[in-house]
Structure formats: C-alpha cells, structure tokens
C-alpha positions as CSV (number, residue, x, y, z in Angstrom):
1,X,16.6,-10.7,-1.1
2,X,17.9,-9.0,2.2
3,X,16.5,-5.8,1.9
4,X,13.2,-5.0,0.4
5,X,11.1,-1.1,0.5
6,X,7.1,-1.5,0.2
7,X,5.8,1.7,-0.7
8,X,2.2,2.3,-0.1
9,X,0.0,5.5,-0.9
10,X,-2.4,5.0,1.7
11,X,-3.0,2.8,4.8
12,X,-4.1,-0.5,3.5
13,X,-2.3,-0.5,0.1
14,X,0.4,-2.5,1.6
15,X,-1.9,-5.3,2.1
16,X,-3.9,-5.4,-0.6
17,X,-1.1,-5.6,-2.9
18,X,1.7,-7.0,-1.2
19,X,0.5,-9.3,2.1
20,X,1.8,-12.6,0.7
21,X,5.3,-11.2,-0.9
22,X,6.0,-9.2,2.6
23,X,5.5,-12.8,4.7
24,X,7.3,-14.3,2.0
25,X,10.3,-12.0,2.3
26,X,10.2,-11.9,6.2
27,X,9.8,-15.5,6.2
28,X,13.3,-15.9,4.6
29,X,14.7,-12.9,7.1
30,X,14.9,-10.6,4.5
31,X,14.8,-6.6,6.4
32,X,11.4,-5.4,4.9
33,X,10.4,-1.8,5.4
34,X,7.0,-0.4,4.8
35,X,6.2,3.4,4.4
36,X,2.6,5.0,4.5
37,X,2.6,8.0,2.1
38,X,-0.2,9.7,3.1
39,X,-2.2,10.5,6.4
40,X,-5.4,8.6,5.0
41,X,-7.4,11.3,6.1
42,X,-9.7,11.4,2.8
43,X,-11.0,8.1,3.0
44,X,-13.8,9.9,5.0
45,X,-13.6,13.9,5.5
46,X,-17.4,14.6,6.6
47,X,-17.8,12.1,9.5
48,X,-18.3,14.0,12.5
49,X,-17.4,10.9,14.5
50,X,-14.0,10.6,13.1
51,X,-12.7,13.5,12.6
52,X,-9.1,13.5,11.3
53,X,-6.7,13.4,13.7
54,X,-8.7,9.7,15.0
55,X,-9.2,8.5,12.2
56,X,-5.2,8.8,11.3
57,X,-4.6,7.3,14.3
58,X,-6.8,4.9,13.8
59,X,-5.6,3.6,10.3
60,X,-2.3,3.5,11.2
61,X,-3.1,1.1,13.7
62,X,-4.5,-1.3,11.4
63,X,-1.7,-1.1,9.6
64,X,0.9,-2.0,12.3
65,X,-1.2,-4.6,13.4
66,X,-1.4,-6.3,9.6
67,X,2.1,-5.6,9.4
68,X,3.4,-7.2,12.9
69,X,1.5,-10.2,11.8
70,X,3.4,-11.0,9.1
71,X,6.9,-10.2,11.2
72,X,7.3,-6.4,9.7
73,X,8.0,-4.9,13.6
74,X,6.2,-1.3,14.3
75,X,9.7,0.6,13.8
76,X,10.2,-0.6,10.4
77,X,6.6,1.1,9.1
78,X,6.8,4.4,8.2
79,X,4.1,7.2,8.2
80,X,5.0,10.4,6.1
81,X,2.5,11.6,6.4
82,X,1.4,13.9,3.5
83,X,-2.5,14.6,2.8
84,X,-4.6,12.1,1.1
85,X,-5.5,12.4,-2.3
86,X,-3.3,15.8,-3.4
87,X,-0.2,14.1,-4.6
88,X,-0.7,14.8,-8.3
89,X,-0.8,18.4,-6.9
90,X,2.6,17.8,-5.0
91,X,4.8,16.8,-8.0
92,X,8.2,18.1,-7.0
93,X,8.0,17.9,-2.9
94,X,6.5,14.1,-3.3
95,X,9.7,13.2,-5.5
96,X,11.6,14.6,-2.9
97,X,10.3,12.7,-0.2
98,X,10.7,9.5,-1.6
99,X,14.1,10.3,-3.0
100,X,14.9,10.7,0.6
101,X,13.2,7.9,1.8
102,X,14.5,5.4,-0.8
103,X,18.5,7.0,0.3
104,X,17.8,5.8,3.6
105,X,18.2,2.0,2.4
106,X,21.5,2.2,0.6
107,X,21.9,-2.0,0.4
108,X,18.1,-2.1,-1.3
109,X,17.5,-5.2,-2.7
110,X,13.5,-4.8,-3.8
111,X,11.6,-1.8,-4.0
112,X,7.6,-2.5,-4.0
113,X,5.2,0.1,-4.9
114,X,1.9,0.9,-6.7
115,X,1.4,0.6,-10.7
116,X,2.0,3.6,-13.1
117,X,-1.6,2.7,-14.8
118,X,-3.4,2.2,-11.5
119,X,-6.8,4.1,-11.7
120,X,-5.8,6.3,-8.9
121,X,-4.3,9.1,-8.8
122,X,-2.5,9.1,-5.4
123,X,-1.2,5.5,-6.5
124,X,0.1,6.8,-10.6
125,X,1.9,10.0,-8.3
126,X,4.0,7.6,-6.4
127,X,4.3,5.4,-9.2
128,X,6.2,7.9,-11.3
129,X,7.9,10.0,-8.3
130,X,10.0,7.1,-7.4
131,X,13.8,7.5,-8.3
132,X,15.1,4.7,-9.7
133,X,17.5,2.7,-7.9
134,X,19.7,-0.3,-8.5
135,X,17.2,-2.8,-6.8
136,X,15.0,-5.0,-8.2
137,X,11.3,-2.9,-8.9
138,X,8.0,-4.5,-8.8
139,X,4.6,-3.1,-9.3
140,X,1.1,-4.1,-7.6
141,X,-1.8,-3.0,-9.2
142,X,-5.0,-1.9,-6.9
143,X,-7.4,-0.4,-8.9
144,X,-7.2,-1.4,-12.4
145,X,-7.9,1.6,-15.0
146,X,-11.4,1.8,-16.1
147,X,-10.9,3.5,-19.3
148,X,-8.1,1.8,-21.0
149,X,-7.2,-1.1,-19.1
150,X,-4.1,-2.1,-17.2
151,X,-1.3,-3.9,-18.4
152,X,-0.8,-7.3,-17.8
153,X,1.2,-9.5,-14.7
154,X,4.7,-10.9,-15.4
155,X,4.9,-12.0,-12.2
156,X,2.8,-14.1,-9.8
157,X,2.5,-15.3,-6.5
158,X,-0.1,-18.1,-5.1
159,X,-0.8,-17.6,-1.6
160,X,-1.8,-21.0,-0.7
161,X,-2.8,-21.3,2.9
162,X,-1.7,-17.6,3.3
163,X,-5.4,-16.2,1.7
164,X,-7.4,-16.9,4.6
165,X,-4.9,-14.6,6.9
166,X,-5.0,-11.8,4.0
167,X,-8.5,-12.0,3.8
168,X,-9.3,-11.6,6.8
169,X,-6.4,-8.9,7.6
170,X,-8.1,-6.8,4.9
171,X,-11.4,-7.4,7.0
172,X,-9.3,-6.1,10.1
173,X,-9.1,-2.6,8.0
174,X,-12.0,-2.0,10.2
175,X,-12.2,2.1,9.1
176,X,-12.3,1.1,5.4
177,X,-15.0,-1.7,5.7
178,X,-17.8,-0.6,7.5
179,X,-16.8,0.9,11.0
180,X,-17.2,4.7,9.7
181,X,-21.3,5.4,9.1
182,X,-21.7,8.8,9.7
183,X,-20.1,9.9,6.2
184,X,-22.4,8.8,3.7
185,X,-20.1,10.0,0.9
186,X,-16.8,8.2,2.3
187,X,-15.0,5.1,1.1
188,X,-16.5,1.6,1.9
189,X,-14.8,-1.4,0.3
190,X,-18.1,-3.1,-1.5
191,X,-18.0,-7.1,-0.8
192,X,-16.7,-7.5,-4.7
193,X,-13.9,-5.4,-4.0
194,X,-12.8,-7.2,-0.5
195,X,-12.9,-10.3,-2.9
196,X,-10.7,-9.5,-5.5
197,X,-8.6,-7.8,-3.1
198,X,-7.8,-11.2,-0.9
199,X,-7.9,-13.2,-4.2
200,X,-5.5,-16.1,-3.6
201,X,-2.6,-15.0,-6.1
202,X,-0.4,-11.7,-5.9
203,X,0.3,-10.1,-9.3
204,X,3.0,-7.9,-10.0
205,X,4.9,-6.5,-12.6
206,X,8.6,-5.8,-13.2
207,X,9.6,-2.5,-13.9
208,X,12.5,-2.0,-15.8
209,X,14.7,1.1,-15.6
C-alpha cells in the first residue's frame, strides 16, 4: 500500500478503529491521510465551560497529537468540518464532500472508513456516502448495533506491543473521557467502553464494490 484515506466521522474515530493499521501503514512509508468529518461539537452542547468553538479546537488537538504519534504529520489530517450528529440530515451535500475529498487522492490505494451497520448514525451516513473507488475498502466498526447485531470481521489485526500506546492515546482524548463536567448530559466514554475500544486486535471488514 502507498496511499491509504482514513475517514473518520468524529474526532477520535480514527483511533478507535484504526490506531494499529495507520502505524502499520506509516511504518512501511505508505502516505496516509486522515480526514475529521465533523466539527465534534455535539459530544457536549450544554457545557458552559466549553462552549463550541474550544471545545473544536480542543478535539482536534487530540487528534493531531494521536495522529503525529503514529507518523501521520498535522498537514495530512483533515477537518471538514460539518456539524456533529446531522449527517443523515445532509444526504446529498455529505456525498459531495467526500466525493471531493476521495478525488483529491487519484493513486488511492486503501480507503478506511466506518461500518454501514455501526449503531450510529453519523458513522452509517459516511458509510453509505462514500463513492466507490478503485482502492481497496475496509470497514471498522465502533459501536456495534444494538438491535440486530453487526456483521462479522474478515479481517484482523493484533496489535501486540502497539495496545499499550492505543490505550493510552484513547485516554489522551481528554474531552471525551472525563475532562468536560459541566454537561451532565454529554458524552463520557464509560471504563467498559475505553476497554473494548483499546482491545488488543483491530477488526475490519472488506467491502466489496
């Protein structure tokens, strides 16, 4: 692989379903891009403390530090930017967004991106406004469907000595794990969902088109 797109639906998404594949791609000096869908500005929309445009800034940050850990350099992530949990709602301009975006790497080798059964709605969006492409499509799964399950791997990948340093870059997601506490109805991963997030193998699935 020499070119590889991870698309992510919100700050952290990346990680969670990609950290070993990314340092295994930039590892063998494949060109891996990463692009933030949206602003991650609904993870907490009553906190007073962090209002939106912080906490943007703020997790984008934690992305480009997870990413320039695992040798994805800060102008190879891209934000677009568009608001937290009303893609279903943005059908035809989200198709056309990551139509452009995907056009931008014409030698493609990989494109990574979220599951079509994934529980949440941002993540099934993306997952079916993604143009196909001649590269090689794989999916991650984050939140597995709660009402009529999620189809299985066909792919794996054991981390090895690599699940300490994704465990403890999803920990650095400081805005999704405890930082925010003025927003009592705002996301908080819950200790079992850090742990099956760094869990020490990467499943995927191939997506044929």
């Amino acid at each position: 692989m020499r070119s590889a797109l991870v698309v992510a639906p919100h700050a952290d998404d990346e990680t969670i379903g990609a950290y070993g594949l990314i340092r295994a791609l930039t590892g063998r000096g494949a060109r891996v891009t990463v692009a933030v869908v949206t602003d991650g500005a609904g993870s907490h929309p009553n906190s007073i403390r962090w209002r939106r445009p912080r906490l943007v800034a703020a997790r984008r940050r934690e992305t480009l530090e997870a990413m320039h850990r695992i040798g994805v350099p800060a102008g190879r992530v891209v934000f677009v930017g568009l608001p937290d949990g009303a893609l279903p709602a943005l059908a035809v301009p989200l198709r056309r967004t990551l139509a452009r975006l995907v056009r931008r790497h014409r030698e493609l080798d990989l494109l990574i991106g979220p599951a079509r059964d994934d529980d949440h709605p941002d993540h099934r969006a993306i997952a079916q406004g993604l143009p196909q492409t001649g590269a090689r499509r794989l999916e991650y799964l984050v939140w597995p469907n709660r009402q009529s399950g999620s189809a299985p791997a066909t792919h794996w990948l054991r981390l090895g000595g690599l699940a300490a340093a994704k465990r403890g870059a999803i920990g650095r997601y400081r805005t999704q794990t405890g930082t925010i506490t003025d927003d009592p109805g705002g996301f908080t991963m819950s200790r079992q969902e850090r742990a099956r997030f760094a869990r020490p193998v990467e499943h995927f699935r191939e997506r044929r088109v």
